[in-house]
PDB file with SEQRES, HELIX, SHEET and CRYST1 records, atoms N, CA, C and O in Angstrom:
SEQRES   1 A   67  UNK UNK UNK UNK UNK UNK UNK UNK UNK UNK UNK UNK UNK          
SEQRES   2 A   67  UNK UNK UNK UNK UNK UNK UNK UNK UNK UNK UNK UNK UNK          
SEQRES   3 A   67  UNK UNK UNK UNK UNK UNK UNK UNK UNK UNK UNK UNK UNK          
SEQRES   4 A   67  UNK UNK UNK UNK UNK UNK UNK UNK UNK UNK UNK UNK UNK          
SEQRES   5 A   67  UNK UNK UNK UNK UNK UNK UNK UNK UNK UNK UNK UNK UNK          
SEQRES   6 A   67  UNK UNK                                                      
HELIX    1 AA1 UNK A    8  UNK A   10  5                                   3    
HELIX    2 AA2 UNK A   12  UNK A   14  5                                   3    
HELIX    3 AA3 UNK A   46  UNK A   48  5                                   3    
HELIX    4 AA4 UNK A   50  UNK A   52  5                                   3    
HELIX    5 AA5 UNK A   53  UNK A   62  1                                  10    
SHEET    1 AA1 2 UNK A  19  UNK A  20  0                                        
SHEET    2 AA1 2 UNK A  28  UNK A  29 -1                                        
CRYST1    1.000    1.000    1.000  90.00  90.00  90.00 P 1           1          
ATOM      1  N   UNK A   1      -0.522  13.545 -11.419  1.00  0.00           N  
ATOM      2  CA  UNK A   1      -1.381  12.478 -10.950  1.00  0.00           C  
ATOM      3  C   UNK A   1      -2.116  12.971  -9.708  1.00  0.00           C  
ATOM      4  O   UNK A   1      -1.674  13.801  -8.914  1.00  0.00           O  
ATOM      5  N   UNK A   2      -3.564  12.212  -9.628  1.00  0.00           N  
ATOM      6  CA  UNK A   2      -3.945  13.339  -8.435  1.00  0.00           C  
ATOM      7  C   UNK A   2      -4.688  12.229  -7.085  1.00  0.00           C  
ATOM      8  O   UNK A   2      -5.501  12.375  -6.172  1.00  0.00           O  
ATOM      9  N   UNK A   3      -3.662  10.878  -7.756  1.00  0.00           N  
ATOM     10  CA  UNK A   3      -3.695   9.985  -6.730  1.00  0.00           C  
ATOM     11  C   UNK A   3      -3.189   9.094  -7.038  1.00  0.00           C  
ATOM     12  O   UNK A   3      -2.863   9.039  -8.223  1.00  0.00           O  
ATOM     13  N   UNK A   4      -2.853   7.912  -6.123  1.00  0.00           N  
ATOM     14  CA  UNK A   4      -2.400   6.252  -6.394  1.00  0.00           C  
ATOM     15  C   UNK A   4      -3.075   5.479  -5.956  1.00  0.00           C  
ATOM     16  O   UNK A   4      -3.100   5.494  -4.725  1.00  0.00           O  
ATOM     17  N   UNK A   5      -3.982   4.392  -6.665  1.00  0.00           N  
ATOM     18  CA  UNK A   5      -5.021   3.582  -6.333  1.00  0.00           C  
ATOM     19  C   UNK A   5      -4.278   2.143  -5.359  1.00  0.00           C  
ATOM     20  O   UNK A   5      -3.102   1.776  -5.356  1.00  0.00           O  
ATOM     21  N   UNK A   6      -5.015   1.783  -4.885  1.00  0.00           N  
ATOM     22  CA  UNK A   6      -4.360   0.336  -4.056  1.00  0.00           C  
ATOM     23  C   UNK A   6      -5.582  -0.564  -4.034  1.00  0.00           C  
ATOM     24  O   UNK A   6      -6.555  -0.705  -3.293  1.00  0.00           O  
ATOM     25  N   UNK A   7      -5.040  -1.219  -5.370  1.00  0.00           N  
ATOM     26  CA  UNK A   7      -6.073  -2.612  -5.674  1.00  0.00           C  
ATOM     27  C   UNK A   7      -5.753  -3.719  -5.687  1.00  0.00           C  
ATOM     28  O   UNK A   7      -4.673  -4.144  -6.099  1.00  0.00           O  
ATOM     29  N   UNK A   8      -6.782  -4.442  -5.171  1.00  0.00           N  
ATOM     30  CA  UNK A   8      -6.714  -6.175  -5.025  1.00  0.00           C  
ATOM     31  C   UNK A   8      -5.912  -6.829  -6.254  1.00  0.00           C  
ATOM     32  O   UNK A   8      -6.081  -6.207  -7.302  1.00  0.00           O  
ATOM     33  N   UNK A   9      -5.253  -7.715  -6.328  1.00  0.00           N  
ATOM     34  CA  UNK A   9      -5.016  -8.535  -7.690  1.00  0.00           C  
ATOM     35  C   UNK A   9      -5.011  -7.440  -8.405  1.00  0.00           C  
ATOM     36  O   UNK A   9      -6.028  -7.479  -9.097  1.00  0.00           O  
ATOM     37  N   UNK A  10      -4.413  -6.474  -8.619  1.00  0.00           N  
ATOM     38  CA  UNK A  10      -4.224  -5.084  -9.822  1.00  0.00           C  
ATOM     39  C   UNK A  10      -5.407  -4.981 -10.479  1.00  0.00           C  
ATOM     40  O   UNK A  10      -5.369  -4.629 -11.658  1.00  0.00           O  
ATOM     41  N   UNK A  11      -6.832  -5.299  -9.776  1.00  0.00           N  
ATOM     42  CA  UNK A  11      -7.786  -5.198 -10.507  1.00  0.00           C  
ATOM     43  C   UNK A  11      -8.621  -3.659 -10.161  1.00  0.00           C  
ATOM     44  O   UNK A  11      -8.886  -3.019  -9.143  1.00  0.00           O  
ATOM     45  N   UNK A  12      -8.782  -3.548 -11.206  1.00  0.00           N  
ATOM     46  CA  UNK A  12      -9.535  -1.714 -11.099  1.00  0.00           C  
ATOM     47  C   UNK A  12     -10.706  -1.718 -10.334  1.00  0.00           C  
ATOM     48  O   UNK A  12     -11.242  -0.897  -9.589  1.00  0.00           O  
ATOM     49  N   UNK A  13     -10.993  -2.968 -10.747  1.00  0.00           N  
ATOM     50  CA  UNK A  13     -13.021  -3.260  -9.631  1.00  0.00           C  
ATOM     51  C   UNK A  13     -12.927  -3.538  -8.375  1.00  0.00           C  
ATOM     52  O   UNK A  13     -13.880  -3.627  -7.601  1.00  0.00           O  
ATOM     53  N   UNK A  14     -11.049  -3.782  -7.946  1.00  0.00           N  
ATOM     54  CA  UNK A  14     -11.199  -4.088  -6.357  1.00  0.00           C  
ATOM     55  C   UNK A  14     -10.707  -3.555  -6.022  1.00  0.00           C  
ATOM     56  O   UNK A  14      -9.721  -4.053  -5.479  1.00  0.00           O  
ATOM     57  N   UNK A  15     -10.864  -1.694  -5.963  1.00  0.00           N  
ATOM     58  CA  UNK A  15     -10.114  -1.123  -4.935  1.00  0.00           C  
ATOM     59  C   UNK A  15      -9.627  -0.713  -3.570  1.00  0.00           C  
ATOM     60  O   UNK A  15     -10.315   0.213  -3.140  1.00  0.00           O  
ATOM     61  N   UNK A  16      -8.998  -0.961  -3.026  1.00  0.00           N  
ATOM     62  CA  UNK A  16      -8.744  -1.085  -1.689  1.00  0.00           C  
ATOM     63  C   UNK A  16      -8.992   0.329  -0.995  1.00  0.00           C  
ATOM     64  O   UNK A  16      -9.793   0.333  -0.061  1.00  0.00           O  
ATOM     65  N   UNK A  17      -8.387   1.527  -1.357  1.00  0.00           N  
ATOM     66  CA  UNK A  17      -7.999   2.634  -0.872  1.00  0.00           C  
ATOM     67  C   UNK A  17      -7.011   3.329  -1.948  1.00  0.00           C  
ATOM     68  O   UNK A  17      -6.097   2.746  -2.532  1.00  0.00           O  
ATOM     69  N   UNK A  18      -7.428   4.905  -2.122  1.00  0.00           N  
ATOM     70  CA  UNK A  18      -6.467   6.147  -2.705  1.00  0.00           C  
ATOM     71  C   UNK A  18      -5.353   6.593  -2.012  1.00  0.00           C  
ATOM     72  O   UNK A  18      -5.632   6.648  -0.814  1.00  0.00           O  
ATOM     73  N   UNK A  19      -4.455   6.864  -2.190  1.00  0.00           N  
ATOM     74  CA  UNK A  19      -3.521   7.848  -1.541  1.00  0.00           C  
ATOM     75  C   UNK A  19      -3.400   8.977  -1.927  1.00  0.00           C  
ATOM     76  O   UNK A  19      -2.721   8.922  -2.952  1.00  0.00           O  
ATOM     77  N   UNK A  20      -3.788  10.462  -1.600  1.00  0.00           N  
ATOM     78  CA  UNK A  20      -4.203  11.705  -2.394  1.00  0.00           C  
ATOM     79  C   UNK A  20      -3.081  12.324  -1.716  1.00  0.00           C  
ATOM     80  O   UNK A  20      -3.318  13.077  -0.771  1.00  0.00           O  
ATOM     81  N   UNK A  21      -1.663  12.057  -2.151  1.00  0.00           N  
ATOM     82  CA  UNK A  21      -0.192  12.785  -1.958  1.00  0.00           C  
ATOM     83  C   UNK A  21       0.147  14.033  -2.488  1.00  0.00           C  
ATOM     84  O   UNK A  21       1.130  14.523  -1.933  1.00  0.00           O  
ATOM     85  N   UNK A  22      -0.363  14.735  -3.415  1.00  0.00           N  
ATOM     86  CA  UNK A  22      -0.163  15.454  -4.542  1.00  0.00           C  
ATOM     87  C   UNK A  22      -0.237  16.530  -3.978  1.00  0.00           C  
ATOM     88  O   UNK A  22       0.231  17.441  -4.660  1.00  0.00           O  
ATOM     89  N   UNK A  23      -0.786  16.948  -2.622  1.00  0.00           N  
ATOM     90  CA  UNK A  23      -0.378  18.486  -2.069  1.00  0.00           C  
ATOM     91  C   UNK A  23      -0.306  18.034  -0.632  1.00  0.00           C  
ATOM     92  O   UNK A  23      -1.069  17.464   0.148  1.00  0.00           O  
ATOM     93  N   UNK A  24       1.112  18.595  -0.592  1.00  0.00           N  
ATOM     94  CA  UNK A  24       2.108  17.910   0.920  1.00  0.00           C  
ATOM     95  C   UNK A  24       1.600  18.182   1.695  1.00  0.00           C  
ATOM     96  O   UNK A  24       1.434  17.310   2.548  1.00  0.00           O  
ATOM     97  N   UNK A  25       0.867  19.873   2.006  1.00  0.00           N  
ATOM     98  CA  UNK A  25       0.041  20.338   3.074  1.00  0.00           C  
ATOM     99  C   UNK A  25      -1.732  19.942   3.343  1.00  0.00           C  
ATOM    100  O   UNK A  25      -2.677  20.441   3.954  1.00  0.00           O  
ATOM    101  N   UNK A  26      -1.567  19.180   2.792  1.00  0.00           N  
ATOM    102  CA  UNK A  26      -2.983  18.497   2.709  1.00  0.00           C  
ATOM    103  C   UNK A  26      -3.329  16.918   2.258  1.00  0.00           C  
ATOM    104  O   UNK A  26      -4.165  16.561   1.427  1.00  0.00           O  
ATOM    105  N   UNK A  27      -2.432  16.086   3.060  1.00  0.00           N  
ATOM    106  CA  UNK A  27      -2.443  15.128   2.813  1.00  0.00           C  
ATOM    107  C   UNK A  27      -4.652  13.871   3.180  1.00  0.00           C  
ATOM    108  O   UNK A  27      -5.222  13.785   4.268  1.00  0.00           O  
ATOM    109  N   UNK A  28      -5.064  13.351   2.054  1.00  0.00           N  
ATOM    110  CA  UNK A  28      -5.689  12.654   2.460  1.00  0.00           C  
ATOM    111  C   UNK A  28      -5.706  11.182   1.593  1.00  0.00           C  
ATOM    112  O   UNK A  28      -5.146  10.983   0.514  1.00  0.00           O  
ATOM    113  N   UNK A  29      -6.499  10.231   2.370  1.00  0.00           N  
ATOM    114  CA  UNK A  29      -6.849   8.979   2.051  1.00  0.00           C  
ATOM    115  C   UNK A  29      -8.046   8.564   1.876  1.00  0.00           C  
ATOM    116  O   UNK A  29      -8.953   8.674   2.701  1.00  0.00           O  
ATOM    117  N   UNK A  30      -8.150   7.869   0.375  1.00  0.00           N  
ATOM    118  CA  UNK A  30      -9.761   7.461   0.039  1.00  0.00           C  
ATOM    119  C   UNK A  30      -9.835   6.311   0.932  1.00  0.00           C  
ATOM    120  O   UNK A  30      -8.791   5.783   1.314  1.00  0.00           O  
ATOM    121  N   UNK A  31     -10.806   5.940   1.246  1.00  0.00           N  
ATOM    122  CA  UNK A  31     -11.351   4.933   1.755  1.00  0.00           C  
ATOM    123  C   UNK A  31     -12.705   4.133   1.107  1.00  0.00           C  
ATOM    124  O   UNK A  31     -13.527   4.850   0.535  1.00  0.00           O  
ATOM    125  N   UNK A  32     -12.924   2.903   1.166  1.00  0.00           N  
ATOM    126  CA  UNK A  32     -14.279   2.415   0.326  1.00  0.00           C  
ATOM    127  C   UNK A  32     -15.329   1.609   1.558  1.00  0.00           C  
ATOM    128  O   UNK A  32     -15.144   0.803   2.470  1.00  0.00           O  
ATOM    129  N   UNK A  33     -16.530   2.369   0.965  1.00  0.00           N  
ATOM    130  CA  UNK A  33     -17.410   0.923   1.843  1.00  0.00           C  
ATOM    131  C   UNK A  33     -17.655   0.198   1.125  1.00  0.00           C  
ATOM    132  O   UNK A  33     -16.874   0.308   0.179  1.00  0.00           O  
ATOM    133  N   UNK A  34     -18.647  -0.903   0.917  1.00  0.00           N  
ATOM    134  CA  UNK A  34     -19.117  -2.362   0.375  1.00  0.00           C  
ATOM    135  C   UNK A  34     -19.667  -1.759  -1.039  1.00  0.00           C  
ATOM    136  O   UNK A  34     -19.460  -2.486  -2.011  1.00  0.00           O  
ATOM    137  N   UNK A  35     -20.343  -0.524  -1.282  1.00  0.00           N  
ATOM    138  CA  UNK A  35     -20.784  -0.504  -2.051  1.00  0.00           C  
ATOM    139  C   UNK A  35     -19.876   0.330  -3.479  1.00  0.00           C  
ATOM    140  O   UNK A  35     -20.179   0.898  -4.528  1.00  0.00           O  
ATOM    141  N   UNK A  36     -18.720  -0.006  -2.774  1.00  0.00           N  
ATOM    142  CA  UNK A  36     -17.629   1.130  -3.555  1.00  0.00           C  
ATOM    143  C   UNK A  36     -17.822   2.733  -3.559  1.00  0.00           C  
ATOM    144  O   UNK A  36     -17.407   3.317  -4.560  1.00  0.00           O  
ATOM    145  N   UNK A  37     -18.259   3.297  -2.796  1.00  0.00           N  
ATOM    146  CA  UNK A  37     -18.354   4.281  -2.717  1.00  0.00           C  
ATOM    147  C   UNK A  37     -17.150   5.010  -1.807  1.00  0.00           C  
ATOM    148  O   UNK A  37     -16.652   4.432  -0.840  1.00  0.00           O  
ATOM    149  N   UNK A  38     -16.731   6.394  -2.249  1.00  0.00           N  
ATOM    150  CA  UNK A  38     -15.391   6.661  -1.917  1.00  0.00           C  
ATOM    151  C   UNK A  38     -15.920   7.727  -0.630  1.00  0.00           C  
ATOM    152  O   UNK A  38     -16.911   8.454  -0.566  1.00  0.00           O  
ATOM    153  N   UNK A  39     -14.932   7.502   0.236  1.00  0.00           N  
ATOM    154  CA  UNK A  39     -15.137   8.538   1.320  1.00  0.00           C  
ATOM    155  C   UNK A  39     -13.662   9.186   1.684  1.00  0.00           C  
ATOM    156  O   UNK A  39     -12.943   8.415   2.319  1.00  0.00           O  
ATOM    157  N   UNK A  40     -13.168  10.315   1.422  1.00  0.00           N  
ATOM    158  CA  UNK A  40     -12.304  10.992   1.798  1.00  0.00           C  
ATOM    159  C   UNK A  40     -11.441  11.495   3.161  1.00  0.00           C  
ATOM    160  O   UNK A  40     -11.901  12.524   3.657  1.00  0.00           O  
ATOM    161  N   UNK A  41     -10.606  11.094   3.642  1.00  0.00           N  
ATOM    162  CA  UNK A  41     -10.674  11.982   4.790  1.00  0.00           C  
ATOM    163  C   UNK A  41      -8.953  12.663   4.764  1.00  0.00           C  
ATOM    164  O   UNK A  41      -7.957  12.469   4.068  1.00  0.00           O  
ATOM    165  N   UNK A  42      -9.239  13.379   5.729  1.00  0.00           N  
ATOM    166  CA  UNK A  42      -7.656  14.352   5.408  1.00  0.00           C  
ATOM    167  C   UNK A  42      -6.586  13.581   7.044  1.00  0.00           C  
ATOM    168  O   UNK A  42      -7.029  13.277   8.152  1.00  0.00           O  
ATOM    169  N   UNK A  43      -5.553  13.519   6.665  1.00  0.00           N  
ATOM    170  CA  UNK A  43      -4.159  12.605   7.518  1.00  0.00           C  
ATOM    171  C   UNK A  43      -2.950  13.742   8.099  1.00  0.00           C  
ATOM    172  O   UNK A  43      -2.216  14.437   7.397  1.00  0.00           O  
ATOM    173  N   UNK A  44      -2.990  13.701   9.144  1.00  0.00           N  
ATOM    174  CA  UNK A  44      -1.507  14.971   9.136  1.00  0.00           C  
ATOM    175  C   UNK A  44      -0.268  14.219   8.748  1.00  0.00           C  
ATOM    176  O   UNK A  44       0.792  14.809   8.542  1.00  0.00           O  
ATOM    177  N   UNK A  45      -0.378  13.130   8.663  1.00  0.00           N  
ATOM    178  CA  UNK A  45       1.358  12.180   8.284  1.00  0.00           C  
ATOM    179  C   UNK A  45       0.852  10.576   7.705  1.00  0.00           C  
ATOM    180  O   UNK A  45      -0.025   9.813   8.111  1.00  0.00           O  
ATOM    181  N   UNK A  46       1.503  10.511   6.965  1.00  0.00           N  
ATOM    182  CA  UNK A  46       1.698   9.101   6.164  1.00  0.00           C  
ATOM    183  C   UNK A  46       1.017   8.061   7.348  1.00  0.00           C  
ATOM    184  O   UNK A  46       0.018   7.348   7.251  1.00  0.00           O  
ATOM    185  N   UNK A  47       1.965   8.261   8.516  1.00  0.00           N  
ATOM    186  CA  UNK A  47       1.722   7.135   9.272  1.00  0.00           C  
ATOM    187  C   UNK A  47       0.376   7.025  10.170  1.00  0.00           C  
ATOM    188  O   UNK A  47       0.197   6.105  10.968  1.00  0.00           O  
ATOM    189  N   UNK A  48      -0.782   8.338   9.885  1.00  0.00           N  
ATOM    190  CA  UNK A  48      -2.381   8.014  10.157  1.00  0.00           C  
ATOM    191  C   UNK A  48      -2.975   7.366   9.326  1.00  0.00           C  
ATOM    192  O   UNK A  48      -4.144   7.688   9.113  1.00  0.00           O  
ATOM    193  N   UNK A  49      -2.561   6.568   8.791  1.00  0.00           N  
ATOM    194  CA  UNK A  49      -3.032   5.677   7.589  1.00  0.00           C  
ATOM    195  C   UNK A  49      -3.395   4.666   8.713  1.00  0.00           C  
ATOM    196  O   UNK A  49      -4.552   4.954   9.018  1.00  0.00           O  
ATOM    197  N   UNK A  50      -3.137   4.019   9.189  1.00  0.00           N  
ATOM    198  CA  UNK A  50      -2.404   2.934  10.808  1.00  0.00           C  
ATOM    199  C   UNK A  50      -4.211   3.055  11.274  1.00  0.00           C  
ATOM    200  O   UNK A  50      -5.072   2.192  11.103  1.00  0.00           O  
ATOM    201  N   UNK A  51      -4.341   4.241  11.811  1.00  0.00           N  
ATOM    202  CA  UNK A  51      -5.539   4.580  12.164  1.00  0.00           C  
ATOM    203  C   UNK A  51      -6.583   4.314  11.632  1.00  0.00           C  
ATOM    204  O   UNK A  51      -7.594   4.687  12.226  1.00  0.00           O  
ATOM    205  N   UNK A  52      -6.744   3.584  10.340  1.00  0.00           N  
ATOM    206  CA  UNK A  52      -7.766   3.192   9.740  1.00  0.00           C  
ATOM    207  C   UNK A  52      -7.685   1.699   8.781  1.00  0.00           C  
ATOM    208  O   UNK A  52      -8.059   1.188   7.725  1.00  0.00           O  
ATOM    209  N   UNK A  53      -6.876   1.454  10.059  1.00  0.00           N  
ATOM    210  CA  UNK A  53      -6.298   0.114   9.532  1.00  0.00           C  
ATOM    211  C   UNK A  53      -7.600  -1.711   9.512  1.00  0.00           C  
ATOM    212  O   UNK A  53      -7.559  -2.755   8.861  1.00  0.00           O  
ATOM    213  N   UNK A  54      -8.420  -1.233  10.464  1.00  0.00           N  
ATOM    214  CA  UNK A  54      -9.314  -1.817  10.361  1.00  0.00           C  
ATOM    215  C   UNK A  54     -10.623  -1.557   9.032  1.00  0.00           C  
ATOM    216  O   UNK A  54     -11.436  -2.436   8.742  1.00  0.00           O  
ATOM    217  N   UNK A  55     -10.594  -0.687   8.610  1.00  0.00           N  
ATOM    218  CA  UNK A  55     -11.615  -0.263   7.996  1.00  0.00           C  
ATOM    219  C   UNK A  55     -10.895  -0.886   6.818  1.00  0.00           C  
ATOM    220  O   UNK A  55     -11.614  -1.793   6.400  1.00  0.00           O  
ATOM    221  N   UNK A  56      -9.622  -0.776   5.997  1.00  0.00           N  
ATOM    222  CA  UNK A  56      -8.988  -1.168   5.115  1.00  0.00           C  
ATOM    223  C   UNK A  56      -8.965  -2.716   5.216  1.00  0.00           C  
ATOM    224  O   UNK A  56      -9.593  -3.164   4.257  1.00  0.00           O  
ATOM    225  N   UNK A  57      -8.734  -3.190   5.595  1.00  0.00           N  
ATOM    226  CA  UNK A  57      -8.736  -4.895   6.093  1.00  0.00           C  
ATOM    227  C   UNK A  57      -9.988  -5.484   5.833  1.00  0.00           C  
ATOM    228  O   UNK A  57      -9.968  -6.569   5.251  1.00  0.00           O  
ATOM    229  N   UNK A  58     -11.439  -4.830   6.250  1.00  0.00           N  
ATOM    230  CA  UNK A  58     -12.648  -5.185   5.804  1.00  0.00           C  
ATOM    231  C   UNK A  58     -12.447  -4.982   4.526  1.00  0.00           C  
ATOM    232  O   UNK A  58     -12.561  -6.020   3.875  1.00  0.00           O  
ATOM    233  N   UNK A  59     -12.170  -3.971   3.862  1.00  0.00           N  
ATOM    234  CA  UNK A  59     -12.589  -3.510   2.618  1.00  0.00           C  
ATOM    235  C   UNK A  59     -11.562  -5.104   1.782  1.00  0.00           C  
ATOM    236  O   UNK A  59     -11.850  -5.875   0.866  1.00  0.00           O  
ATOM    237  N   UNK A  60     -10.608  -4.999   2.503  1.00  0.00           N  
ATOM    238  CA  UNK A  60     -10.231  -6.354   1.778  1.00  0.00           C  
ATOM    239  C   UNK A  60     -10.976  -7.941   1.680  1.00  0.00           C  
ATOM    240  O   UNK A  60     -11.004  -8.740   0.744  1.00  0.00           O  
ATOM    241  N   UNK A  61     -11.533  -8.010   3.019  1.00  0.00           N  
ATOM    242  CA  UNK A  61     -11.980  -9.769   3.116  1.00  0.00           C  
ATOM    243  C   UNK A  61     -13.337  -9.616   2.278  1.00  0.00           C  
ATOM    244  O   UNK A  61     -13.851 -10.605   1.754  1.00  0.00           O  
ATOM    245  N   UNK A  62     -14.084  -7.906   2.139  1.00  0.00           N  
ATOM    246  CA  UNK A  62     -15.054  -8.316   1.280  1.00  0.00           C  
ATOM    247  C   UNK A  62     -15.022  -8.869  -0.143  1.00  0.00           C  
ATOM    248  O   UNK A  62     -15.901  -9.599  -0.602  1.00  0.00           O  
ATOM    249  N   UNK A  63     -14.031  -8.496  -0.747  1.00  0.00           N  
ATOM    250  CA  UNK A  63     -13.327  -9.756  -1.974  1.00  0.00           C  
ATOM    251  C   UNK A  63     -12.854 -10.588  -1.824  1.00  0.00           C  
ATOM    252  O   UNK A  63     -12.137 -10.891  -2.777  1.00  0.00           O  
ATOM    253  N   UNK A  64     -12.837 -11.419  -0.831  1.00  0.00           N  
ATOM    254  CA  UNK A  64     -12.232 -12.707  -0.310  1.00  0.00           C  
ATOM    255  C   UNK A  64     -13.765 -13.924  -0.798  1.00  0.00           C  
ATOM    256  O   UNK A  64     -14.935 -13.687  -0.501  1.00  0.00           O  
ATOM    257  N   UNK A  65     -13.336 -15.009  -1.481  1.00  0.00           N  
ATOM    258  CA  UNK A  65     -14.691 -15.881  -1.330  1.00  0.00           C  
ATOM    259  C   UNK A  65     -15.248 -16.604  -0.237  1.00  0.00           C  
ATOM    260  O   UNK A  65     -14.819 -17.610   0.330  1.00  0.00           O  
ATOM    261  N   UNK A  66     -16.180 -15.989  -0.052  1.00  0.00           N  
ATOM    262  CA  UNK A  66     -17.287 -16.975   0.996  1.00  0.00           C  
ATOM    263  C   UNK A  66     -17.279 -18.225   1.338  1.00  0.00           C  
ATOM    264  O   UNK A  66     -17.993 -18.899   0.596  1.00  0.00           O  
ATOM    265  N   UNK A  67     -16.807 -18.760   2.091  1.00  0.00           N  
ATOM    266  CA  UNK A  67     -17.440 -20.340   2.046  1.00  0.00           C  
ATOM    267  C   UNK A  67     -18.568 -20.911   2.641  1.00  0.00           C  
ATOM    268  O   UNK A  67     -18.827 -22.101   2.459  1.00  0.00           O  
TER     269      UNK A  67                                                      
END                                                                             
């Protein structure tokens, strides 16, 4: 596997963020903007995920409904 997806409601169209685990010495995390487009970046430890904890949180309320 050459990642693990993290989606809204297990839906494939709302993805949150990748986890690209699959080579220990090179750990990175997808990230999405609004337009679903994937942006990569490389993590020295699980726990720099933290560090982009705001950017993930948007990517969530933009599937949230409007009122």
């Amino acid at each position: 596997m050459s990642y693990c997806a993290i989606l809204l409601d297990d839906n494939n169209r709302k993805p949150i963020c990748r986890l690209r685990f699959n080579n220990l010495e090179k750990l990175r995390l997808g990230l999405f903007n609004q337009d679903k487009e994937e942006e990569v970046v490389g993590i020295e430890t699980p726990d720099d995920i933290y560090s982009h904890a705001e950017r993930i949180r948007s990517m969530v309320l933009s599937y949230l409904p409007k009122d």
